[in-house]
N, C-alpha and C positions, 0 to 999 in steps of 0.2 A: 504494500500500500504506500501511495506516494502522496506526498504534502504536496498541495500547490499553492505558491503566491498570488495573491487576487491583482488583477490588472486593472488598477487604477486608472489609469489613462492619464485624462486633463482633469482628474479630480484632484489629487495632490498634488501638489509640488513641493522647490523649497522653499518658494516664497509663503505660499501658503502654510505652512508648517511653520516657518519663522514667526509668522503673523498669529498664528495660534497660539505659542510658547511665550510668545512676549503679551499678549493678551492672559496668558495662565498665570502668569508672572504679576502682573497687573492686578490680577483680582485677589489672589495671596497674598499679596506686600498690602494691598488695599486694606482686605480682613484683619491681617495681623497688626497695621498700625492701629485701626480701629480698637482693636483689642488690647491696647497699651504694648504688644510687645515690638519696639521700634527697631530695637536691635534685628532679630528677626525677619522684621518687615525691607530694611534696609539688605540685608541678605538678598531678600528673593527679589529686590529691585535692581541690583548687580547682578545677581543670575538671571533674569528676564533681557538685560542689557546688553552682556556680555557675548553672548552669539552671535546678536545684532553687531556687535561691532568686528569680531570676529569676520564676518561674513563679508562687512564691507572692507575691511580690512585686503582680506584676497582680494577684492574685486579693484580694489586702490592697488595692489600690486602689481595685477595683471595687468591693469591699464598704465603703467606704470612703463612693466617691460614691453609693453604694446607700444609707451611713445607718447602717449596722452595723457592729461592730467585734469581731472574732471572733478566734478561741485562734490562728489563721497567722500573727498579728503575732509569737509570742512564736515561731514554727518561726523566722521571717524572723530576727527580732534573733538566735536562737541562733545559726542558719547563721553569719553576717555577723559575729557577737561572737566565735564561733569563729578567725574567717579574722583578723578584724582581731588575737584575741590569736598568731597563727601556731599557731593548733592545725588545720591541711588538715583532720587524720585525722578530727577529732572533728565537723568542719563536714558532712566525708563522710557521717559514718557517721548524723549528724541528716535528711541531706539524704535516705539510704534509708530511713531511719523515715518520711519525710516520703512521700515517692514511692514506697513500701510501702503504703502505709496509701491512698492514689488511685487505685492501680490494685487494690489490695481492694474497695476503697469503686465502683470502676467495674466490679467485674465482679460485686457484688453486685445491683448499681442493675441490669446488665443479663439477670440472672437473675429478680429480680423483675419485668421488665417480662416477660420471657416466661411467667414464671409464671401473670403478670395477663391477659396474651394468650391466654392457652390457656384461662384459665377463662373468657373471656369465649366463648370460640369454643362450650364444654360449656355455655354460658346456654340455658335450653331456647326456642323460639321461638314456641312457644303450647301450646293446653293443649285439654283433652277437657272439655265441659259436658257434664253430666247433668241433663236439664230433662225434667218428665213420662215417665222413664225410659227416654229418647232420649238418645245418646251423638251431638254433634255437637264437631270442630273449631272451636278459634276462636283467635284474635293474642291475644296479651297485653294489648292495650290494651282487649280488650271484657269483661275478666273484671270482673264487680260484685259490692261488697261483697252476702254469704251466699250466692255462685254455690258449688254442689258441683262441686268439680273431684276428674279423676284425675290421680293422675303418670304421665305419658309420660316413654318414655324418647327422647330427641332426637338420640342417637348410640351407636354400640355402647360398650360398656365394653372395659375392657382384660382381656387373658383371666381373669389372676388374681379380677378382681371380679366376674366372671359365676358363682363358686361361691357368693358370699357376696348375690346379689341378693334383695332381699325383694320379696315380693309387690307389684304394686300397690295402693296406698291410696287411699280417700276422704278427703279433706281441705277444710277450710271454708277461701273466700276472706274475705282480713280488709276 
């Protein structure tokens, strides 16, 4: 019998995951100050922190040996100037600015690529020539500058845009 690891996909990442652990972080240090014990509280706002800076940390490095030198140095120093002046709270609460803004930035990045995906998918794959008033098929790649083409439709629409469809057109290849 074999273990299988579940395939997460675009549900985890490590932005996501940063963004969690500094949020877990957050509401511990939260509880515990509430509860008079600061010392404590102060703990788990260094450890909610410190990954976050960790993280950016590589990412400053890399861009670093990449040539570039980008706005994460001044997250990094804040974290870190933070902790070194004993402000946990304040290191904290940069370090969810920080790991807010990655797992936005990661789940826009993967809304665009499906976005990008799905239009590629609606890219029509050939087209109707009209030649001596003959309607034949043909691939995209054999259409020539002033072929008369029509528009095909390549996949159904979605119900909503089937009220709104215009006629087919005649249209000049450029």
């Amino acid at each position: 019998m074999s273990i299988e690891t579940p395939n997460w996909g675009r549900c985890v990442n490590s932005a996501r995951l940063l963004l969690a652990w500094v949020l877990a972080g957050l509401g511990t240090s939260i509880a515990l100050h509430l509860s008079g014990n600061t010392a404590y509280a102060n703990i788990a706002w260094t450890a909610a922190s410190l990954p976050v800076a960790l993280h950016v940390a590589l990412g400053v490095l890399r861009s670093l040996l990449g040539g570039r030198l980008g706005v994460d140095m001044i997250a990094l120093f804040s974290i870190l100037g933070a902790l070194a002046l004993d402000e946990a709270a304040a290191a904290a609460v940069i370090a969810l600015m920080v790991a807010g803004g990655e797992a936005l930035e990661s789940w826009a990045e993967g809304r665009a690529q499906g976005a990008v995906t799905d239009l590629l998918a609606r890219a029509p794959r050939g087209a109707a020539r009209i030649h001596n008033g003959e309607i034949s098929d043909i691939t995209l790649d054999a259409i020539a500058p002033n072929d008369l083409l029509r528009s095909v439709l390549a996949r159904p629409c979605p119900p909503m845009a089937r009220w709104k469809m215009p006629a087919p057109r005649l249209m000049k290849a450029c």
